[in-house]
C-alpha positions in Angstrom: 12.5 22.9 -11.8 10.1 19.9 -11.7 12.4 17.2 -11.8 14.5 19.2 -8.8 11.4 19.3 -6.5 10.9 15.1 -7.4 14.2 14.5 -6.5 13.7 16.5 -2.9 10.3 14.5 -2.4 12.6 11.2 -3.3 15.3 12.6 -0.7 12.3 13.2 1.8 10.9 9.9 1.2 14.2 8.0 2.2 15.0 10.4 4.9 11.6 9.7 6.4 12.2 6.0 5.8 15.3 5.4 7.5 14.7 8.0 10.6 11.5 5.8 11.2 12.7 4.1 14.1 14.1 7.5 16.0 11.9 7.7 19.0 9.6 11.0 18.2 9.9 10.5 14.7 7.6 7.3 13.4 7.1 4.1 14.9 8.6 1.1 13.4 5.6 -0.3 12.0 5.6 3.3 9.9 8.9 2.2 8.6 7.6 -0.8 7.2 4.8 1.1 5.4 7.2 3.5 4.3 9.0 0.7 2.8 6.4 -0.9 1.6 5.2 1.9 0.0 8.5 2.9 -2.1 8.4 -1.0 -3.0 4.8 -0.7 -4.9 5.9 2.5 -6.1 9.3 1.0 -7.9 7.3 -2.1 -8.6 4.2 -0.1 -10.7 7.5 2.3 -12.4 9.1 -1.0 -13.7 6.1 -2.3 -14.7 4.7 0.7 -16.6 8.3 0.5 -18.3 8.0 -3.2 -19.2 10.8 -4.7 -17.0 8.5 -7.6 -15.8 11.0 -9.7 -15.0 14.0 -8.3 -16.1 16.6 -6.9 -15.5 17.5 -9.9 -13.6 18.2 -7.3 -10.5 15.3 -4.6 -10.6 12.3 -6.1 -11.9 8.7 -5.3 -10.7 7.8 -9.4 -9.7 11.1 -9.0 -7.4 10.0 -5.9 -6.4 6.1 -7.4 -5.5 7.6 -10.5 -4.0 9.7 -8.6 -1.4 6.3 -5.7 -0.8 4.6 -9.7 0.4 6.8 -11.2 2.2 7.0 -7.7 3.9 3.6 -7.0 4.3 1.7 -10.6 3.1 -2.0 -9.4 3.6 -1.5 -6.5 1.3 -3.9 -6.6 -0.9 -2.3 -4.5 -3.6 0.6 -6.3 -4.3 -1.1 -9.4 -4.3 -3.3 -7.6 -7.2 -0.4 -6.3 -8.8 1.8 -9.7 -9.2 -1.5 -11.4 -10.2 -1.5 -8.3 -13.5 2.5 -9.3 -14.0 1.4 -12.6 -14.3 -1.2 -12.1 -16.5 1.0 -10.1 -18.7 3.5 -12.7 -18.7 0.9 -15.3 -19.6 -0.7 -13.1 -22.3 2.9 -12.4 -23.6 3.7 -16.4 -23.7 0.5 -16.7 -25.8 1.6 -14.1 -28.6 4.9 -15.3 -28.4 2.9 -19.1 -29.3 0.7 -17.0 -32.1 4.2 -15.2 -33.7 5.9 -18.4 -33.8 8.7 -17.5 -31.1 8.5 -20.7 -28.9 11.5 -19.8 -27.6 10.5 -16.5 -25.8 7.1 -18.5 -25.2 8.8 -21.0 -22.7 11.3 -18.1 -21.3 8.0 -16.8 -20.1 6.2 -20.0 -19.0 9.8 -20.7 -16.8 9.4 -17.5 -15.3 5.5 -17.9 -14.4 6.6 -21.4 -13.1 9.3 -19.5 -10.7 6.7 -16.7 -9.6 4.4 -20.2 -8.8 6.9 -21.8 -6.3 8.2 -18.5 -4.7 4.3 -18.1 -3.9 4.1 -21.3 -2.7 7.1 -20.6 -0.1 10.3 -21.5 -2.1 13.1 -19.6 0.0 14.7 -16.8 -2.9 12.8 -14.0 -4.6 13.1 -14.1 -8.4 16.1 -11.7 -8.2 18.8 -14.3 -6.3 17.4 -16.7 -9.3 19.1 -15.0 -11.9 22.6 -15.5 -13.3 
């Protein structure tokens, strides 16, 4: 019964979100926190579940990267990517510690792409991939 009532709040939620800009219903600037919202919301989910950075497609950095460029004086995504990237640099470290210098420099290349697409490179990690 749980899982029933989340997926009528999820239904709610994108109901809300795309009849934001009826007149009566929300403004658009409400649409925009709407979105923003459901992107912290997937981003924190894929994080808690580890996918960083991948799958190439739904990944929390992609996820954060979109929730600033939406919304760039949000404070929490800010916060948020800076924890990804600390988990990506304290993952490159034990990679370095295990031996696997490999997944090491996977990790420092992906820190290195979350650098320039802070520092206004044109494509979120996501259209990087492939």
């Amino acid at each position: 019964m749980r899982h029933h009532r989340f997926d009528a709040a999820a239904a709610l939620f994108a109901t809300l979100q795309d009849e934001a800009t009826v007149p009566g219903i929300a403004s658009a600037d409400s649409k925009t926190q709407f979105r923003l919202a459901r992107l912290l919301l997937d981003a924190d989910a894929l994080l808690q579940a580890g996918d960083v950075v991948d799958p190439c497609d739904n990944n929390a950095i992609a996820h954060l990267q979109t929730a600033i460029a939406l919304d760039p004086d949000s404070d929490i995504a800010r916060d948020m990517l800076a924890k990804a990237e600390g988990f990506l640099l304290q993952s490159s470290r034990a990679a370095i510690e295990a031996g696997r210098s490999e997944q090491a420099r996977a990790n420092l290349w992906k820190l290195a792409q979350i650098a320039a697409r802070s520092d206004g490179a044109d494509a979120p990690m996501n259209q990087r991939c492939g």
